[in-house]
N, C-alpha and C positions, 0 to 999 in steps of 0.2 A: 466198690473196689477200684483202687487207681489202677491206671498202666503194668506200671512196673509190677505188682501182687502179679497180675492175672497172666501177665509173662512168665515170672516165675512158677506160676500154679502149674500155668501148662507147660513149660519148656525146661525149668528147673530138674525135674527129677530123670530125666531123659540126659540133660545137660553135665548133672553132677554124676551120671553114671558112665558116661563116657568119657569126661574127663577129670574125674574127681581125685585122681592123684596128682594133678595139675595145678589143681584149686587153690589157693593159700588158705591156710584155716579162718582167716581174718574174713573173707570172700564168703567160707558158709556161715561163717556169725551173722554176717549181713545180710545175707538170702534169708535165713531161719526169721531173723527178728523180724525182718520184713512180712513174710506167711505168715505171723503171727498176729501182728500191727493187729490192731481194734478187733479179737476174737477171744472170746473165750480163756485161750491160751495163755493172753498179755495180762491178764486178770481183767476184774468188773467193778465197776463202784454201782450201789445201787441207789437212785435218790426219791424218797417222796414227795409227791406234788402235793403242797399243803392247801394248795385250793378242791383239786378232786380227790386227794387221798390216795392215786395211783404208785405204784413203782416204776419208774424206770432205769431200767438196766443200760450201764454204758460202758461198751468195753476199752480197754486202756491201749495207749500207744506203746509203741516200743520202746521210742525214746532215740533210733540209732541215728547217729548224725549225716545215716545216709538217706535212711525213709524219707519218700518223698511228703509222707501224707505229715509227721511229725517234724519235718524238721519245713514246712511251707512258709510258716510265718517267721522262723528266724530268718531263712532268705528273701523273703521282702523287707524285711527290715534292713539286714545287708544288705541290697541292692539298694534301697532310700538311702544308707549313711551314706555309701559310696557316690550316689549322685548329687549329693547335697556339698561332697568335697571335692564335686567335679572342677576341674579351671575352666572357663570360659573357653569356647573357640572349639576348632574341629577337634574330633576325635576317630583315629584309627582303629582296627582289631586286626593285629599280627598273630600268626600262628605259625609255632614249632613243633615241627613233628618230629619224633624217631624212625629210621630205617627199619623196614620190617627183618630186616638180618637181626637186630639188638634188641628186640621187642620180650626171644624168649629170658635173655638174661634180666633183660631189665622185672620182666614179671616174678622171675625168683629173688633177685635183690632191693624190692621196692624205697625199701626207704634210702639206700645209699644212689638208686640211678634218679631216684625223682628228682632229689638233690642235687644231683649233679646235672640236672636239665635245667633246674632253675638258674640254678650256678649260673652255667654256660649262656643259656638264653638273656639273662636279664645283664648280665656282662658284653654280649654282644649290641642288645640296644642301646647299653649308655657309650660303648664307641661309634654308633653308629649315633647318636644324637652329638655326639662330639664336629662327629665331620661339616663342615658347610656343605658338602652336595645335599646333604639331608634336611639335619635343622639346625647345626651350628648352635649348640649351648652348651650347657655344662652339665645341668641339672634337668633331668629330661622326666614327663610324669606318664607313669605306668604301674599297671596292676594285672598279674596274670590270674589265671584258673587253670588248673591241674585236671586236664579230664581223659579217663581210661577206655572208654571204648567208643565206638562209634556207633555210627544210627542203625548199623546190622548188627547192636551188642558183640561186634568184634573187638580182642583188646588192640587197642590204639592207642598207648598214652602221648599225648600232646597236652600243648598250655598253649592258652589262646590270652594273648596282653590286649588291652585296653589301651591306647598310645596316645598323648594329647598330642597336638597339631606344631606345637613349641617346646621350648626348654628355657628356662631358666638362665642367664648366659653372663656370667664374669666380666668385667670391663678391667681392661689394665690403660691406665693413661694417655 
């Protein structure tokens, strides 16, 4: 059992009863599929061993693009394309965070405030890659990640950018 199951196993049903009119329903699809991942519950395939004739039983993933145990190999793979399109040269990690004032709005309007983080954020790095006190170019290479809570599974949404060392930069005669 990963991490994250055995957190929800124990902290989950304590969690959702204290704050489960809080919860978005998207939030318990996730927990659920998760407790479920490789049991019984997810279904089972069963295979026999054609050398000893045994069965074995393997229970199925959930499939949620949040499971850490089912979605492991799509992000090492993502993680390899990304660094195979890396440019050359240094690389920074910036992070944007929200005010804990706007955290509860943002949690009841997810998809309009994430958007509007990225919006805002990824707008503020390309004038900031504009300026010479920084990196004076035009085209500046970055890539964030949207992440919701923090290492006490408090919500925190923030996006943390990947920031190359340059930009890309227009020459006018």
């Amino acid at each position: 059992m990963d991490k994250l199951t055995e957190i929800f196993r124990t902290y989950g049903p304590e969690y959702l009863q204290q704050h489960g009119a809080k919860v978005p329903p998207q939030h318990r699809k996730v927990i659920e599929a998760i407790l479920r991942c490789r049991t019984p519950e997810s279904g089972t395939t069963i295979y026999r061993c054609e050398h000893c004739g045994e069965d074995h039983v393997l229970h199925l993933g959930c499939g949620n693009r949040h499971c850490p145990i089912c979605q492991y190999r799509k992000g090492r793979q993502w993680l390899e394309r990304q660094l195979e399109r890396q440019m050359p040269g240094a690389h920074f990690m910036v992070t944007f965070t929200v005010p804990e004032q706007l955290r509860p709005f943002m949690r009841s309007n997810q998809r309009l405030a994430y958007s509007a983080l990225f919006a805002a954020s990824s707008e503020a790095m390309k004038l900031l890659a504009k300026d010479p006190r920084f990196i004076g170019g035009d085209l500046p290479g970055f890539f964030g990640v949207l992440h919701t809570w923090d290492r006490q599974l408090q919500y925190h949404p923030h996006i943390h950018y990947v920031v190359t060392g340059g930009a890309i930069a227009s020459t006018t005669g």
